[in-house]
C-alpha positions as CSV (number, residue, x, y, z in Angstrom):
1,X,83.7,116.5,84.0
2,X,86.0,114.2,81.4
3,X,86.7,110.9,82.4
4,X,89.1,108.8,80.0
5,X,89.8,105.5,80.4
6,X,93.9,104.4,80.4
7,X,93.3,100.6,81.0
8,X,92.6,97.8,83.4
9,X,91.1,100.1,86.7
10,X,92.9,103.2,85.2
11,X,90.8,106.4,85.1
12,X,91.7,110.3,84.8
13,X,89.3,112.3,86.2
14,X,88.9,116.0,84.8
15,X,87.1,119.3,86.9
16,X,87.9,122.5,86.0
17,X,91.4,122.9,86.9
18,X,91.6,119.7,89.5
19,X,93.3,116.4,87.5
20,X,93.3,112.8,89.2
21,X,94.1,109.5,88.3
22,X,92.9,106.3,89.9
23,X,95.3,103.2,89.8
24,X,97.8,104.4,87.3
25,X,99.3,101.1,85.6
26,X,100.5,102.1,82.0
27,X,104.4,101.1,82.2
28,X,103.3,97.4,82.6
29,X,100.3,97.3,80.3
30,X,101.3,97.2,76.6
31,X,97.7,98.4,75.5
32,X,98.3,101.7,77.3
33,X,98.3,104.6,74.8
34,X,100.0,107.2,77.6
35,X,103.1,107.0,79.5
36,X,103.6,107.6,83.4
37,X,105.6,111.1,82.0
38,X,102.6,112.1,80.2
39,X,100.0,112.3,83.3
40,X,99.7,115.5,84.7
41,X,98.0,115.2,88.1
42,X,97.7,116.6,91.6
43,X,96.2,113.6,93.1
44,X,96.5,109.7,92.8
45,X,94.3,107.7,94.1
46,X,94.6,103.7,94.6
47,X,92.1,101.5,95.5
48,X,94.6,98.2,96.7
49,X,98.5,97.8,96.2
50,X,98.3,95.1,93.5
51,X,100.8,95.9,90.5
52,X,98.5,96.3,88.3
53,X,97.1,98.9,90.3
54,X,100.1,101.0,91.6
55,X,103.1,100.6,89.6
56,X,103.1,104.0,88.5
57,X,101.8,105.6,91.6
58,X,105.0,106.4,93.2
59,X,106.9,107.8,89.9
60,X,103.8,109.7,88.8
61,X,103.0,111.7,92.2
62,X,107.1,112.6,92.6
63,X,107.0,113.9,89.2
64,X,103.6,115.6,90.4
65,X,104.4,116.8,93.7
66,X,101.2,115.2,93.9
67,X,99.2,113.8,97.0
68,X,98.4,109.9,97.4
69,X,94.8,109.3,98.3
70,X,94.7,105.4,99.4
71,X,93.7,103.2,102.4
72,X,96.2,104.1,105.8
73,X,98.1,101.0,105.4
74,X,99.2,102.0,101.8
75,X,98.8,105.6,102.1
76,X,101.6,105.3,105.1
77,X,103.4,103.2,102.6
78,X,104.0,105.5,100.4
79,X,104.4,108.2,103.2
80,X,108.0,106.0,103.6
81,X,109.0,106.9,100.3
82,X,108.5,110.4,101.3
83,X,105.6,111.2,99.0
84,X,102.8,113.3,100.3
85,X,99.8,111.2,101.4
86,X,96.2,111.4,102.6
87,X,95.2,108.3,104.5
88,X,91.6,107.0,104.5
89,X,89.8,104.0,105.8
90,X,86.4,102.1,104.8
91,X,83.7,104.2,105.7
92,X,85.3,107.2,106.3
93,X,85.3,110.3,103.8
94,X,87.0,113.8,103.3
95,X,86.5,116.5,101.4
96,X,89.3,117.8,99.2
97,X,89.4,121.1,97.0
98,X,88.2,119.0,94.3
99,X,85.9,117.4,95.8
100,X,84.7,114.8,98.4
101,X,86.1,111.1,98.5
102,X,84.7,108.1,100.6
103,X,86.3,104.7,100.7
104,X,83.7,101.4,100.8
105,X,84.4,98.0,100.9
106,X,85.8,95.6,98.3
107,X,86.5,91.8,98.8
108,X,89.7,91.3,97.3
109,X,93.4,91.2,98.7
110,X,96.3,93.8,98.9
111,X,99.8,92.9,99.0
112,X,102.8,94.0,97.4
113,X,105.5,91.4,96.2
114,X,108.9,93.2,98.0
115,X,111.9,91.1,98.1
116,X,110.5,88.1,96.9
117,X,107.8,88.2,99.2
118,X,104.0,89.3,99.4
119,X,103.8,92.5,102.4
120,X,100.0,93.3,103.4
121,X,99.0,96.5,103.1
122,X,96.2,97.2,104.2
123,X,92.3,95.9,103.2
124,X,91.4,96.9,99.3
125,X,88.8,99.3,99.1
126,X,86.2,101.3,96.6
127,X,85.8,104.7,96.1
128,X,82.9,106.8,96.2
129,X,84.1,110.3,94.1
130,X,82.1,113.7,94.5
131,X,83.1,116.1,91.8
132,X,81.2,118.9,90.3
133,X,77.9,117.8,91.0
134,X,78.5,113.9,90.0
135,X,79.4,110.7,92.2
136,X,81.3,108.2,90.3
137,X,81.9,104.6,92.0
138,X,85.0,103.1,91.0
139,X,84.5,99.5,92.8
140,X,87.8,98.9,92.5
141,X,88.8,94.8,92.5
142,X,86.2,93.1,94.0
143,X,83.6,90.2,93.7
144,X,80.0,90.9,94.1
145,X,78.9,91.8,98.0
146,X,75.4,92.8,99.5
147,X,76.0,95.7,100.3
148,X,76.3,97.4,97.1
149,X,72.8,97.5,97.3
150,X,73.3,100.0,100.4
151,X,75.9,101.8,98.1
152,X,73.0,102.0,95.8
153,X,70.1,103.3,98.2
154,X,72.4,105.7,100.0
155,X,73.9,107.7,97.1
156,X,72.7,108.9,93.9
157,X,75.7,107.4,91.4
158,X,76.1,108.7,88.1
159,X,78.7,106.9,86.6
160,X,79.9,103.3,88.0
161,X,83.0,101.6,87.3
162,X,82.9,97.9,87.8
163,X,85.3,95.3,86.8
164,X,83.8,92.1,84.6
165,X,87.3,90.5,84.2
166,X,86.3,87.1,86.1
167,X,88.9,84.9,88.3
168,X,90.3,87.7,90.1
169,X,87.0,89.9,90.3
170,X,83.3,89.8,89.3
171,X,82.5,88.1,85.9
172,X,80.3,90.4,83.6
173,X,77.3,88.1,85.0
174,X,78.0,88.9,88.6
175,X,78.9,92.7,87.6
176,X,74.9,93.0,86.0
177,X,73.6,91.8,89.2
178,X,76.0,94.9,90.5
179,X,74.7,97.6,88.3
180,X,71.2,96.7,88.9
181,X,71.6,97.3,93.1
182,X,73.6,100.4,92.1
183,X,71.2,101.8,90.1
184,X,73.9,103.7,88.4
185,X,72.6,106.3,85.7
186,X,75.6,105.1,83.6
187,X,78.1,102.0,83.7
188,X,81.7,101.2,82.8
189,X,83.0,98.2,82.4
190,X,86.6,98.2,83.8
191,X,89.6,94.9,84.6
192,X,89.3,92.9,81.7
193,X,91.5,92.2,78.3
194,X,94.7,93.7,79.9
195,X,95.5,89.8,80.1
196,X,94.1,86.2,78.4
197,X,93.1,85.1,81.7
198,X,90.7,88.0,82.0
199,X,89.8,88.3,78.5
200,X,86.0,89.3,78.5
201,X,83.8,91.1,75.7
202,X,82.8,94.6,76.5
203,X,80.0,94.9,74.1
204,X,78.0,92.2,75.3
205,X,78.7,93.2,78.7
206,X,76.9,96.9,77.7
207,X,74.0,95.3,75.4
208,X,73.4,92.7,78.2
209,X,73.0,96.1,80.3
210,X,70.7,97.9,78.0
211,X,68.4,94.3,78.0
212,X,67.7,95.1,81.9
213,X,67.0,98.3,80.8
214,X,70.6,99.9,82.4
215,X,72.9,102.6,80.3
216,X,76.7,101.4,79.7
217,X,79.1,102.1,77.8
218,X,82.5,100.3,76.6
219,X,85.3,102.7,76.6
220,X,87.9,101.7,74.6
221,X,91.7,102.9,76.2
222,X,92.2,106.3,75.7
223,X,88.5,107.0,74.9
224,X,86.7,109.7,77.0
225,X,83.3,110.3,78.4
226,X,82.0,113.3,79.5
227,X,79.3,113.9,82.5
């Protein structure tokens, strides 16, 4: 499995033939190194409909044909537009032909700014990923909660995603505490740099792991890892 990073929460996710992408925003993030025409997917999948999570969605799964995995409330959203969707809530999981998905909680918002307004859309969420032997955890935007330690004890994560960014999400000294309950065999640092107010260093974030004895890794955009 290849997982690249493409900024802020932006992952593509690569299984034998199956491609996703989680929170495409490249169009509005001038460190992206793709476009939205360049991704070649049959599945998008969103964790909350902040910009700087979905902007892309929409083009990228019409040019796709492809199907948007995402909480109900956005998932019908995008069902309006007349774009294929599959509809999930926290707690609840399904298994797709590339593998299984199953949404968890995040504390964070979800609205989208349409005519000059905010329109909820449905809680924000994690995802718990099941491909090809591996579980990833992409926490999506969120602040440190309890029960990631349940996350941690009930599943057997290989790679976690977490956001150190601060203000908006978990700070990288809030994340640590994260990846510890997780007990994660490997860690990402995600949601941080794309803007001054979340401007964070990576590298300390991954040597701060490796003191407490964790594995990370700082993927700079476009970088790949393989599991």
């Amino acid at each position: 499995m290849k997982i690249t990073f493409h900024g802020q929460s932006c992952f593509l996710i690569e299984h034998e033939e199956y491609r996703i992408i989680i929170d495409p925003f490249l169009s509005g993030n001038q460190q992206a190194v793709i476009t939205p025409d360049d991704v070649k997917v049959s599945y998008v999948l969103l964790t909350h409909g902040h910009a700087d999570h979905v902007l892309d969605a929409e083009s990228i799964a019409r040019a796709n044909n492809a199907t948007v995995i995402a909480p109900n409330e956005l998932a019908h959203y995008y069902g309006l537009k007349g774009l294929q969707i599959h509809p999930l809530h926290i707690g609840g999981k399904h298994d797709f032909p590339f593998g299984r998905v199953k949404l968890t909680l995040a504390f964070h918002g979800s609205g989208m700014e349409i005519d000059n307004g905010f329109v909820y859309v449905g809680p924000p969420v994690g995802y718990l990923l099941t491909m090809g032997g591996k579980t990833i955890y992409h926490a999506g935007d969120t602040g440190l909660f309890g029960d990631m330690k349940l996350i941690g004890e009930l599943n057997q994560i290989d790679l976690a995603l977490l956001p150190i960014g601060d203000n908006f999400t978990m700070g990288p000294e809030d994340a640590l505490l994260a990846a510890e309950w997780l007990r994660a065999k490997k860690v990402i640092p995600m949601h941080y740099n794309t803007f001054p107010l979340i401007a964070q260093d990576g590298a300390k974030f991954v040597n701060d792991l490796k003191a407490r004895g964790l594995d990370g890794l700082e993927l700079k955009i476009g970088e790949s890892v393989e599991l």
